[in-house]
N, C-alpha and C positions, 0 to 999 in steps of 0.2 A: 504493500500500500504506500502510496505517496506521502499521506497525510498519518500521522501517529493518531489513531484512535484509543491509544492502550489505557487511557482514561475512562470513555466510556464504556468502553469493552468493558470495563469491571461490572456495571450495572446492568447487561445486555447477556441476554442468551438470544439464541437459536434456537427454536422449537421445529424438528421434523417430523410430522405428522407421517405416516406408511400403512398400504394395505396391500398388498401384493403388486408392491413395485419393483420387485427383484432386478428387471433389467437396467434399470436406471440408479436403483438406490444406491451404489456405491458410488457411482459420477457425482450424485448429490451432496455424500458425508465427507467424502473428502477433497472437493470445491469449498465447504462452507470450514472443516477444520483449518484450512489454509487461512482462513482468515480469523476464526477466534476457537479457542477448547472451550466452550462454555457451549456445549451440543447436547439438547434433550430430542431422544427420539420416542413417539410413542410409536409402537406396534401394534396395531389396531387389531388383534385377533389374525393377523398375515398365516395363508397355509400354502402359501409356495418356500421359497426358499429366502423370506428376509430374517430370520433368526441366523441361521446360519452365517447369513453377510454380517449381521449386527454382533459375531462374539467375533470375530477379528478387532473390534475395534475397543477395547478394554475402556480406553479413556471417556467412553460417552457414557452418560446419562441416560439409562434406556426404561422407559414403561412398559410393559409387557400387557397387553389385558389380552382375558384369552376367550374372545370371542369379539368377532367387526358389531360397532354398533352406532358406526357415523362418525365424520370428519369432525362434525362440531363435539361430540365425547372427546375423541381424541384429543383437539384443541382444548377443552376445559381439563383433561388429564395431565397436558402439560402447563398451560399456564398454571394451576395447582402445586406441580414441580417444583417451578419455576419461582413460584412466593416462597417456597419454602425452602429453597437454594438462597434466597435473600436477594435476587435480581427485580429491579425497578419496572424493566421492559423486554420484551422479546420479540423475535423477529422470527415471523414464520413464514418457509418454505415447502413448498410441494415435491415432493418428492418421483414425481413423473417424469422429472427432466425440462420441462417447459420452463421452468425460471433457471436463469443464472446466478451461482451465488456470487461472482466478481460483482455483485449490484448493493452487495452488503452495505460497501463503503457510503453509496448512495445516501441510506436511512440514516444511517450512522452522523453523517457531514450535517444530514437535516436536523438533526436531534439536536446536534451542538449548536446548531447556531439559534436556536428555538429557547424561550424563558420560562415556557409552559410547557404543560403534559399536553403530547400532540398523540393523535393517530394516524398513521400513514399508510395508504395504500399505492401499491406498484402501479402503473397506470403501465397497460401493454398498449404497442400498435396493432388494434383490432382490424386495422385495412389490411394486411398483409396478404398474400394468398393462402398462406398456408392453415390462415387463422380459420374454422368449423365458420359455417353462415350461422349454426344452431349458437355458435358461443358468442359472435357479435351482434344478433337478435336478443340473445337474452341479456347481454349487458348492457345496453341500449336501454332494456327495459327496467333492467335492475336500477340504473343512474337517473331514469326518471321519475321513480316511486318514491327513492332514496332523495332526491330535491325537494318532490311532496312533503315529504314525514319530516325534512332536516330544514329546510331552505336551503342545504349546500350543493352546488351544483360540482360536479365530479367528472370525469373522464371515463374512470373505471372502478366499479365499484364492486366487482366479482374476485380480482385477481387473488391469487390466496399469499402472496408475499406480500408481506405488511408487517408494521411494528408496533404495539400493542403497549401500553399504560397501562403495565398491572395492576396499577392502585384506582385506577379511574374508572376501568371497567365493571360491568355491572355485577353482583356477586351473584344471581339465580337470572337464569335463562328460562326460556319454552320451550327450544329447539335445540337439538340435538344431531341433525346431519346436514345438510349443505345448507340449507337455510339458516343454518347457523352463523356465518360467516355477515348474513345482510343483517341478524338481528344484532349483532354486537355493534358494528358501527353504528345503527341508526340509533339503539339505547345510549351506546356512548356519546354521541355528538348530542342528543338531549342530555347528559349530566354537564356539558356546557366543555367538553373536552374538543381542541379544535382536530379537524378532519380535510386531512388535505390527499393530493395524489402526489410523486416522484416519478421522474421516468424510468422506467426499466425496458431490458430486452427481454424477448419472449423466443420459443422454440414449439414450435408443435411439429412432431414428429411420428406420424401414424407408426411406423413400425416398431418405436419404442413406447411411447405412450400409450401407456392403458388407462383408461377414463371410468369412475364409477359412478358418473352422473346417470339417471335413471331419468328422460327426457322427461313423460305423464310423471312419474309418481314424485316425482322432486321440483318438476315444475308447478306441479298442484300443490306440491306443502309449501312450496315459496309464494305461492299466489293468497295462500289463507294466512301466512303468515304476515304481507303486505296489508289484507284487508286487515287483520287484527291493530297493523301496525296503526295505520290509515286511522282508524275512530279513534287509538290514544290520541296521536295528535290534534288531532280534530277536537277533541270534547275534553281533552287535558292539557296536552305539550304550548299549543298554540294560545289559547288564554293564560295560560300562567306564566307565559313569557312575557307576553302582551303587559299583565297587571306586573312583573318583575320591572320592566322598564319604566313602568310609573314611576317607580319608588325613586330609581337612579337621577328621578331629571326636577328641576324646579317646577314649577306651574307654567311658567310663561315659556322656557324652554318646550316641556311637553305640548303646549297648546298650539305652538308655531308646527312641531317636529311631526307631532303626531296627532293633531287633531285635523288645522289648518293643511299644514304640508304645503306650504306656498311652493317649495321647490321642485313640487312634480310634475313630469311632463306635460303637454297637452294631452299627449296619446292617453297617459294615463287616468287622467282628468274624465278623458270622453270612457275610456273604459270602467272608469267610478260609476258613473253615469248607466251606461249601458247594464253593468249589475246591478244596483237598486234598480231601475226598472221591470226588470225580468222577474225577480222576487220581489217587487209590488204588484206584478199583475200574474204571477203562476198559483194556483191553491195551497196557498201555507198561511192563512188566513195565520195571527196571533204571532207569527214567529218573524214577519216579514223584519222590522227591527233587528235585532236577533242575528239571522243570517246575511242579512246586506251589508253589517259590521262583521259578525265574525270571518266571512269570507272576505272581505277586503281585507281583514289580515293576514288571513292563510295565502291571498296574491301580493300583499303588498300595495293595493290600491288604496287610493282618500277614503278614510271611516265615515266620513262626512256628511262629502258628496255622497257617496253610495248609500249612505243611511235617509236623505233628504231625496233621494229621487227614488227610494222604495216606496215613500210617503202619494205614490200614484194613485195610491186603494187606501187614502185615508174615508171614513165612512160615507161621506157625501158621493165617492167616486164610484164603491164599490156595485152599486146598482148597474154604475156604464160598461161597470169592468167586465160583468157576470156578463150583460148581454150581449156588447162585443163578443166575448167569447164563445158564448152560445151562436151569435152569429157567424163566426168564424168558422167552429166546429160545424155547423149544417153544412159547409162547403165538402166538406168529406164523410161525415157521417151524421147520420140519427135526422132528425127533424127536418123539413127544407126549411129554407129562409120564409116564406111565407105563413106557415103555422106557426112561427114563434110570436107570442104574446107580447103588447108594448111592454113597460119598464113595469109598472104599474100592477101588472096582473100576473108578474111571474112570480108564482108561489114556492113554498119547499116542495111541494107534490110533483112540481112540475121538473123541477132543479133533481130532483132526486130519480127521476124517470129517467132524466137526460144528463146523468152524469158524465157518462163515457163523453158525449158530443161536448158538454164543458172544460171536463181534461184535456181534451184535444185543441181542441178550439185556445182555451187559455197556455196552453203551450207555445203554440202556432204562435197565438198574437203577442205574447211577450217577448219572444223572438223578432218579430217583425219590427214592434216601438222600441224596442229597447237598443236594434242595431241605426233604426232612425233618429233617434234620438239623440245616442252617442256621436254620430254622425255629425249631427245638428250642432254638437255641442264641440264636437271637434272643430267643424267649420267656422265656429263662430270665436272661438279662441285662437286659431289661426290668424283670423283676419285681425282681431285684437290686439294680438300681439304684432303683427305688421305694420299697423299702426304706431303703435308705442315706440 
C-alpha cells in the first residue's frame, strides 16, 4: 500500500462471508490477508470443499455454523465476532471473486478522512457487459426504494463490499438472507449514521462464480421487506425527523426554511401546487391536511403551498367536487351525463349506488386540475420572475 493505514487497520477487520465458494475462496483470503490479518471468515454451513481450504490458513478467525441459513446470519455471525475481537468497523467481502480486495485501501482512505461513523458501500460499474441484466435491474431498483425510505440517493446499493459501524448498527434485524444486506443500511442511515458509495472494481465471471441469489423467492422477500420498510418511514422515520429539525432551528429560521421556503424552485412551487390539488379533490375526505403536508415532506416540496391548494374541497367546494366527479366518471362508467341529478338532489343513496363512477371520475379529475393548475402556476411565476 502507498498510504500506511496501520493505524486504522487496528480498529478494522474483514469479514468473509462463504457458502460453497471453493473455486474462488482462496483468490479471496489471500488478496485481503495481503492487506490486513484481522480476517473473520464465516462458513455458512459450506458442503463442498471450503473447510478444507479454510484449515490451511491457521491465522484466520473462522465461524463455523453447521448448516447454510442466509448471507444476512452469516453477516450478523461475524459482525458479532467482530464486537467481541474489540474492532470499531468491518469491511465485508464476497467471497465469489467479483470484488477485489486491492479496493481495501479505498474504505480505509474514506474512513480517515471522515469525523463521523460512516457507512460505505462499493459502488460497481453496472454498465459493463459482463454485469447479469437481472443484477442491474434489480439495483436500479434496490437504489430507488432505498432514496424512498432514506432521502439518500446512491449509485449502488446491493454491492456486498462495504464497511460497516459496528457501534451504529442496529442491534435486532427481520431479515436474515439477502434482504439482509438492504435492511441494514436503510435502518442504519435512519439512526442518523451517514451512507455514502466509493468506487470499486467489479468481476463477474460465469465460470467461476456461483451465485445463490434465488430470482422469485428472494426477490419477493426483498419486495415485503421494502413495503415493510416503506410504512416505517412513512408513519415514523419521516415525521420524526421532520419534528427533530424543529427543535434545531429558531422560529424565524424555521418559518423562512421550512414553512415559507422562499428558496425553492419554480418547478417546485408548481409541483407544491399540483399535490394539494390532487389530494383536495381525490376521496380522502378528513385526511386531505394530513397528506398534502406529510407528503411534501417525504418529496421535499413547500408544506405550505401544498397544504393551501389541498384547501380545493374546503366545505362550500365539496358539492362541485363530488359532481365534477361524478360527471367525469359517467365519461367511462356507470350513469350517463344526462341522469345525473343537479347539485341539489344528489343524495347519499345516490352517491353510494354510484361509487365506482365517483372513484373514477375523482381520480381522473384530480389528475387533470391538478397538472392545470400546476401548470398555471408554473406559468405564472415564470413570467414573474422575468419581470423582477
Amino acid at each position: 500500500m502507498d498510504h500506511d493505514f496501520s493505524e486504522t487497520l487496528q480498529k478494522v477487520c474483514v469479514i468473509i462471508p462463504t457458502y460453497n465458494n471453493a473455486k474462488t475462496l482462496k483468490r479471496v483470503v489471500d488478496g485481503v490477508l495481503f492487506y490486513t490479518k484481522n480476517v473473520i471468515v464465516v462458513n455458512d454451513g459450506s458442503t463442498d470443499e471450503t473447510a478444507s481450504i479454510l484449515a490451511n490458513y491457521p491465522q484466520l478467525k473462522i465461524s463455523s455454523l453447521p448448516q447454510n441459513k442466509g448471507k444476512g446470519n452469516a453477516l450478523k455471525t461475524g459482525f458479532n465476532k467482530a464486537k467481541e475481537l474489540g474492532f470499531d468497523y468491518a469491511i465485508t467481502i464476497d467471497s465469489d471473486g467479483q470484488h477485489f480486495p486491492k479496493d481495501i485501501p479505498v474504505f480505509l482512505k474514506e474512513l480517515e478522512a471522515s469525523e463521523k461513523p460512516l457507512l460505505l458501500i462499493g459502488s460497481r460499474n453496472m454498465t459493463l457487459e459482463s454485469v447479469p441484466k437481472k443484477s442491474s435491474f434489480g439495483n436500479r431498483f434496490s437504489n430507488f426504494w432505498f432514496w424512498f425510505e432514506t432521502g439518500i440517493r446512491l449509485s449502488d446499493t446491493q454491492s456486498g463490499f462495504r464497511l460497516y459501524p459496528l457501534h451504529y448498527i442496529p442491534k435486532m434485524f427481520y431479515s436474515h438472507k439477502f434482504e439482509f444486506e438492504i435492511e441494514i443500511i436503510v435502518r442504519t442511515a435512519w439512526n442518523g449514521v451517514e451512507v455514502k458509495n466509493v468506487p470499486i472494481d467489479v468481476l463477474y465471471d460465469p465460470t467461476e462464480r456461483v451465485s445463490h441469489f434465488r430470482p422469485f423467492q428472494d426477490f419477493t422477500r426483498i419486495s415485503i421487506l421494502n413495503t415493510f420498510l416503506v410504512s416505517i418511514a412513512l408513519l415514523y422515520i419521516k415525521p420524526r425527523d421532520f419534528f427533530r429539525s424543529l427543535k434545531k432551528k429558531s422560529f424565524k429560521q424555521f418559518l423562512k426554511e421550512d414553512v415559507l421556503q422562499a428558496d425553492d424552485s419554480d418547478e417546485v412551487k408548481a409541483l407544491s401546487v399540483s399535490l394539494g390539488v390532487f389530494i383536495g379533490i381525490v376521496p380522502v375526505w378528513g385526511f386531505q391536511s394530513f397528506l398534502s403536508i406529510f407528503l411534501a415532506v417525504v418529496f421535499r416540496w413547500n408544506k405550505v403551498i401544498s397544504f393551501a391548494a389541498s384547501n380545493i374541497s374546503i366545505p362550500p367546494m365539496i358539492p362541485f367536487v363530488i359532481f365534477a366527479s361524478l360527471w367525469v366518471g359517467s365519461l367511462f362508467v356507470g350513469t350517463p351525463l344526462s341522469q345525473i341529478p343537479d347539485l341539489a338532489s344528489i343524495n347519499s343513496t345516490f352517491f353510494k349506488e354510484h361509487l365506482l363512477q365517483y372513484l373514477i371520475g375523482s381520480i381522473i379529475l384530480a389528475s387533470i386540475v391538478s397538472v392545470l393548475l400546476g401548470s398555471v402556476t408554473y406559468a405564472f411565476l415564470v413570467r414573474n420572475r422575468n419581470k423582477k
